[in-house]
N, C-alpha and C positions, 0 to 999 in steps of 0.2 A: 504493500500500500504506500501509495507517494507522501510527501508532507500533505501536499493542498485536499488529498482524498481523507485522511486524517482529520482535517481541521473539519475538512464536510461533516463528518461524522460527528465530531465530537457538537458542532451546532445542529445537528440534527439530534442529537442525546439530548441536549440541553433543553428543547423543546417538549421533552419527555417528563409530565411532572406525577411521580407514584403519588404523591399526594391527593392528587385531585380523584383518584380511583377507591371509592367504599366499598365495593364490592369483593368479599371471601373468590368470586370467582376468578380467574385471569381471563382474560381476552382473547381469542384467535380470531384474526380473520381471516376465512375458507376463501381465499382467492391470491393472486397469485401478482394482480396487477399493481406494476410500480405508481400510476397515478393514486388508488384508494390506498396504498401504504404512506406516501406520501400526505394526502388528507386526513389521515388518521395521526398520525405526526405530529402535522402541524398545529392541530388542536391540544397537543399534550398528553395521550394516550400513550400508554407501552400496552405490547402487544404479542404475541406470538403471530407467524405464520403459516398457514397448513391447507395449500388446493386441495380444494373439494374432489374428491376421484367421482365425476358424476358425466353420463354421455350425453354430453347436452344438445345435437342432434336428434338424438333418438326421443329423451324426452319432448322437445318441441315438438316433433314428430306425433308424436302421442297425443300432447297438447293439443293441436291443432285440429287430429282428427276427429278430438273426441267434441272438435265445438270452442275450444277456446279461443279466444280473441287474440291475436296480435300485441293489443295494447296491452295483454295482463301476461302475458309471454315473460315477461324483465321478472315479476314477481313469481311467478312457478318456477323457472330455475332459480333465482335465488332463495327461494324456501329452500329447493333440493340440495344445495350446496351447504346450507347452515345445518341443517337436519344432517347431513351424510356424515359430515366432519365432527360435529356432537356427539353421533352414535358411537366416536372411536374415543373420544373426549368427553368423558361423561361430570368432570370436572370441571367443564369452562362453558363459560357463556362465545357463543360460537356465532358471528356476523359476516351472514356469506350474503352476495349481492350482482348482481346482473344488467346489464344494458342491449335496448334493442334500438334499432333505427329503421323507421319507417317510411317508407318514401309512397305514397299514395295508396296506406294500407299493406305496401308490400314489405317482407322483412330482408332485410342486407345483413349480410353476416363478414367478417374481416377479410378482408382478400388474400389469397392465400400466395400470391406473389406480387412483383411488382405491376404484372400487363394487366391483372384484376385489380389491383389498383386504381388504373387510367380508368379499367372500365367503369369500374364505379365513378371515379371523379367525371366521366364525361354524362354519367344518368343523371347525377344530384346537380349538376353546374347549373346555373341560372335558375334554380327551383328551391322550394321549401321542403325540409323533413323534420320528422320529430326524434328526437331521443329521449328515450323511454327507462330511467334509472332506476333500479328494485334493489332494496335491502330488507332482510331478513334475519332475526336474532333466535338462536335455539340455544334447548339445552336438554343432555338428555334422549336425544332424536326426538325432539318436543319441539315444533313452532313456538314463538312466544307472541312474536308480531314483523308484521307485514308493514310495511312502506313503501311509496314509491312515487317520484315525483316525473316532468315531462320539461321539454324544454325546444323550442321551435328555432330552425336556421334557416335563413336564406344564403344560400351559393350565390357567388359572384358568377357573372359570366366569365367563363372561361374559354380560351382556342387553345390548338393543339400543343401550342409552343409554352403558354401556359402552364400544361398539364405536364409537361415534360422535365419544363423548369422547376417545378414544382416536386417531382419525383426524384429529378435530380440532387436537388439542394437536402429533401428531407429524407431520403436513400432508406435504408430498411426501418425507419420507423413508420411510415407510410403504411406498413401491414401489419404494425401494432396494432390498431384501433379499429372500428368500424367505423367505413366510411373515408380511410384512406389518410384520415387528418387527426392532431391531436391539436387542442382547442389549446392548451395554455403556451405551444411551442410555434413553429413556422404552420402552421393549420389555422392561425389565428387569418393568415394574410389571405384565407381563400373566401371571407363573407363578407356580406353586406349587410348581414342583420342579424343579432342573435337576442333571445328573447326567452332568456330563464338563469336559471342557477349556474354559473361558472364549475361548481363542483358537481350541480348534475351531471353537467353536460361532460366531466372528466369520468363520471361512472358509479358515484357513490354521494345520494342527497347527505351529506354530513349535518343541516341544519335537523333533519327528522331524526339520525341517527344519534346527535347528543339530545335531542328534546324527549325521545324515549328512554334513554340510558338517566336523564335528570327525575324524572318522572318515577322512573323507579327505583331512585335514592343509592345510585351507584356511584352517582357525581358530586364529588365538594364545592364546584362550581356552579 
C-alpha cells in the first residue's frame, strides 16, 4: 500500500464512528458495491462485508412471471440478498439492496462489455429513465423492512463521437453500473436533468436506511 493509499484509508477510518452504533448487533452489508460501501462510510457506520450468493437472473425471472412489476423488481432482490446472507449470519442485522433502470417500462441490466455499453448509451441518449433503488434489512433469514426510493434522468443528446469519447475517457468502469454511467464520477457529464436523491441514484436510498436504523434505537445520532 503506497503513502497516499494509506492516508485514504486512515480518513476513510476516521469517518467511522462505533459510537454512534446501539445496536448488540454488527452490520453486514450483502453487497458487494464500492458506491453503497462508500455511502455507508461516509455516514459513520462500521460495517462488515459479505455478497449475497443469490441468482439474480433467475429470480427476476421468477418475479416477472409470476406478475410482478418492474418497478418493485429493486425491492425483491434486495429482500433476497439480506435474507440469504442473515441465514448464514444469524448474529447481524444484514442490509442487502438493489437497483433497477427503467427505460419505458423496460429493465436494462449492466453491460457486460464495453460495445453493450454504446449500446445502451445510444437507447437512453436524449431520453428519460428511472432508477429504481431497494434496500432491505434482515435478520435471522427474517425481513424486517422494505424501502425503496426512484429517481428520474434525462440523457443529453448524444452522436457517435460522443459515445466513444465517452467510453474512452471512463474505460472499464463504464460496465460497472447500469446504464453505462456512474453519476458521482465522468457519468455526471452525460445529462441534462436529474431529479432525485444523488445517493439513490448511486444504489442505496441512505436517507431511509438511517431513518429506519434511528427508529429502531440503533443510532446515537
Amino acid at each position: 500500500m503506497s503513502k497516499d493509499e494509506a492516508r485514504q484509508e486512515v480518513r476513510a477510518g476516521d469517518r467511522r464512528h462505533p459510537r454512534l452504533w446501539l445496536s448488540p448487533d454488527r452490520l453486514i452489508l450483502a453487497s458487494a458495491s464500492a458506491s453503497r460501501r462508500r455511502l455507508l462510510a461516509a455516514v459513520g457506520l462500521t460495517f462488515d462485508v459479505e455478497a449475497a450468493r443469490v441468482d439474480e437472473r433467475g429470480l427476476e425471472a421468477a418475479f416477472i412471471k409470476q406478475g410482478g412489476s418492474p418497478a418493485d423488481l429493486a425491492a425483491r432482490l434486495a429482500s433476497a440478498k439480506a435474507v440469504e446472507v442473515s441465514e448464514r449470519h444469524a448474529d447481524a442485522l444484514c442490509l442487502g439492496a438493489d437497483q433497477t433502470l427503467l427505460l419505458d417500462g423496460a429493465i436494462l441490466h449492466k453491460p457486460v462489455d464495453l460495445e453493450a455499453a454504446a449500446a445502451q448509451l445510444r437507447r437512453l441518449e436524449g431520453r428519460k429513465h428511472s432508477l429504481v433503488s431497494a434496500f432491505c434489512f434482515a435478520r435471522g433469514g427474517v425481513s424486517l423492512f422494505v424501502g425503496s426510493d426512484s429517481a428520474a434522468l434525462t440523457m443529453r443528446r448524444l452522436d457517435e463521437d460522443a459515445i466513444r469519447l465517452y467510453l474512452t475517457l471512463a474505460g472499464r468502469s463504464a460496465i460497472a453500473s447500469v446504464g453505462a454511467y456512474q453519476i458521482e464520477g465522468l457519468g455526471a457529464q452525460l445529462f441534462a436533468k436529474i431529479e432525485g436523491d444523488h445517493a439513490t441514484i448511486q444504489g442505496l436510498p441512505i436517507s431511509g436506511v438511517l431513518a429506519w436504523l434511528r427508529a429502531e434505537g440503533r443510532l446515537a445520532l
